[in-house]
C-alpha positions, 0 to 999 in steps of 0.5 A: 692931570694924570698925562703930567704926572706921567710926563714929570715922572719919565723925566725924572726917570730919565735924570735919575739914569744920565745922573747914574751913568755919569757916576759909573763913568767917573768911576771907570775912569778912576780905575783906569791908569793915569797914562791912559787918561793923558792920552785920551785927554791928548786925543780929543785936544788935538784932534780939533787942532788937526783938522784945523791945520789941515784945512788952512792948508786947503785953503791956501793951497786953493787960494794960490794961483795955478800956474799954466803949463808952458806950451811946448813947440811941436815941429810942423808936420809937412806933406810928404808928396811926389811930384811930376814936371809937365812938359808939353808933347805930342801924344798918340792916341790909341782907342780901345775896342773889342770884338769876336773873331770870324771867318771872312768866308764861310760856305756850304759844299754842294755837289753839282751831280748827283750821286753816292758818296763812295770816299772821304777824305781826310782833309774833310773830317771838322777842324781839318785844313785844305787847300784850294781844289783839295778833293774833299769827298768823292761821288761813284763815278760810273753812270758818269763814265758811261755818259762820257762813253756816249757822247764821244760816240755821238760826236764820232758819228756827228764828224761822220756825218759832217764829213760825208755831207762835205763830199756830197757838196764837192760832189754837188758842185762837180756834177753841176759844173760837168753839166755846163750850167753857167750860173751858179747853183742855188744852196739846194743844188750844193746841199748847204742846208743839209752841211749845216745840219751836219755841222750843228749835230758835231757841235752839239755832240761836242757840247754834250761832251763837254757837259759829260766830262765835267760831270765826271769831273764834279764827282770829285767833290773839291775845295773852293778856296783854302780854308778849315772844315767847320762840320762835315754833314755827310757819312760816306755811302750817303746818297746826295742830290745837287742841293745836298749840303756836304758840310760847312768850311770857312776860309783860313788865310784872312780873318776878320773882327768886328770892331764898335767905335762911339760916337765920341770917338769917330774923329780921333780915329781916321777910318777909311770910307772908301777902297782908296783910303789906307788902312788903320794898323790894329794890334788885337790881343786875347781877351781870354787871358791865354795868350796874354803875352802876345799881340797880333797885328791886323788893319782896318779896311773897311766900315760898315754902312749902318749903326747900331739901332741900340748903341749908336756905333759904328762897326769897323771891320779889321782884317787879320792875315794868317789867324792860324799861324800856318805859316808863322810861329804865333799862336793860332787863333780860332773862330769866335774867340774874343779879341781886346784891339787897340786902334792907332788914332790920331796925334795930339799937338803938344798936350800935357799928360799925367797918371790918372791917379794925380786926379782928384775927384773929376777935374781937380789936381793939385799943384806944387807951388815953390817958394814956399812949395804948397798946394794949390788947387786947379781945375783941368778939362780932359782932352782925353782919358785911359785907364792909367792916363790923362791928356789936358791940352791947356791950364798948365805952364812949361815946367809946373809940377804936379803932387801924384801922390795919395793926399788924404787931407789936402787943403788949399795952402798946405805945406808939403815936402817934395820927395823924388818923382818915380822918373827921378828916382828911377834915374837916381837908383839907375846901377852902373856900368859894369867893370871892363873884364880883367 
């Protein structure tokens, strides 16, 4: 009971209050000036009617159907490529090798006598040239000089001796013949034994002057053959034996490259097996860069009898005339410098050949189809490849063209626009004449 009586008294409570309020708004309204009433009477009529409108035309305006955009004709965008014409033609093939520079002989000096060395010469100081029997060093030559002295006067006294051994035997026969022996006197009567001793004593004696006078002529200590001095290994005043090692010298007018050839590339290459067979022009070039401008012309005269364990090539052996520039105005080579070669090949029979850059992938390249010109995809076997060049000898008809140009996104089909080949162009842009003088 006392819960409801406290309920029914808060709800009176309460509309005693909403009862009050709504005389002190009467109220406030009745202060308020006529205009500013008509327009708080005008807000909340219209407001309603606003959003109304505005919502009819919501929904009209969604209602109605969207019209499609009309879509605009963009130009066809074409391929832009160039383009080469294959004509068939023969082609010479040139294999690429490397190898080092060597000398074709290298020797050690050795004296043949024994000795001290009393003179050098120039000629025979490292990276010195000679010529051929160019005295390089010298051996004191005294003892030799005697030992000349000597056997000359052996082979006197062995001729004078010869020469009274002569007589005794005319004598020989003369005494027997006064005698009035008939027959004939034996060897011993007409003293030959002792005439032929005589006569190998001079022999002998002239032997050994001959020995004396090459010893004395082999302290001259000469040049084989003509040619560079490698090291020199010897100082003067030095004593040396007859197996000493003076230095090291290699010949200069012929020099000779090594040169690997694979396999795959024997049969493009007509390399001599035999002395008989001609030599295969070479043009070497330096590997190093200094030169890069120059050639030099060598030839193949011989190959090597083993491969290699490793690699399976064969070694062909180029022989190159000059290497110094002594008698030309080249630039001189030196001794294990490395040498780039171009070997002359045999001649392909009507191939067609393209830059290696119209290949695509490893055997596709694609083609310029006319009426209307698009692409079209081919497949080629290389006969034979280079750096900036590709042989094929089949898959092409006489006058088909070829895209060279870069193609990012090319697809079997597409449209392209042909635009000058590099050769066109070339013939195109190529300047005229130059005006007769006035």
């Amino acid at each position: 009971m006392e819960k409801m009586f406290f309920f029914e008294a808060q709800s009176r409570i309460a509309r005693i209050a909403r009862r009050k309020n709504m005389q002190n708004r009467n109220f406030a309204l009745a202060c308020l000036p006529p205009r500013r009433i008509c327009l708080m009477v005008l807000s909340r009529i219209i407001a309603p009617i606003a959003i109304l409108a505005l919502g009819g035309v919501a929904w009209y305006a969604l209602g109605k159907p969207i019209e499609k955009p009309k879509p605009i004709a963009l130009p066809e965008q074409l391929i832009k490529t160039e383009v080469l014409e294959l004509r068939p033609r023969d082609y010479q093939i040139r294999v690429e090798s490397q190898g080092t520079l060597r000398a074709q002989y290298v020797t050690t000096i050795t004296p043949q006598v024994s000795g001290v060395i009393v003179a050098i010469h120039p000629c025979f100081e490292d990276g010195a040239f000679f010529e051929k029997d160019q005295v390089l060093a010298e051996i004191e030559p005294a003892d030799f000089e005697a030992n000349l002295a000597g056997a000359e006067a052996r082979l006197a006294r062995a001729q004078a001796a010869l020469q009274q051994e002569m007589a005794r035997a005319k004598q020989a026969r003369l005494n027997w013949e006064d005698i009035g022996y008939d027959e004939e006197p034996s060897e011993l009567v007409l003293r030959v034994p002792q005439l032929k001793e005589a006569e190998a004593t001079v022999k002998a004696a002239t032997a050994e002057l001959d020995q004396a006078r090459r010893n004395l002529q082999r302290t001259k200590i000469r040049a084989p053959f003509a040619g560079r001095v490698k090291i020199r290994q010897v100082g003067l005043g030095q004593a040396v034996g007859s197996n000493s090692a003076l230095g090291e010298v290699f010949a200069s007018d012929l020099a000779e490259i090594r040169l690997p050839i694979s396999p795959s590339e024997w049969n493009l290459v007509k390399l001599p097996t035999t002395e008989t067979d001609p030599a295969v022009p070479v043009l070497l070039s330096d590997a190093t860069g200094v030169n890069a401008a120059y050639s030099w012309q060598a030839e193949i005269i011989r190959t090597e009898g083993t491969l290699d364990e490793t690699t399976r090539e064969l070694f062909a052996i180029a022989r190159l005339k000059d290497p110094f520039a002594r008698k030309s105005k080249a630039p001189p080579l030196r001794i294990g410098q490395p040498l780039r070669a171009t070997i002359e090949g045999v001649v392909l029979s009507q191939v067609y050949v393209f830059p290696r850059k119209a290949l695509r992938g490893v055997n596709r390249v694609y083609m310029a189809e006319q009426s209307p010109p698009v692409l079209a995809r081919r497949e080629v076997t290389p006969l034979w490849t280079t750096s900036t060049e590709i042989v094929v000898k089949e898959g092409f008809t006489p006058g088909e063209k070829m895209t060279i140009s870069p193609l990012t996104y090319a697809v079997d089909g597409a449209k392209i626009e042909i635009i000058s080949s590099p050769v066109e162009s070339a013939s195109e842009d190529k300047p005229s004449a130059l005006p007769p003088k006035s």
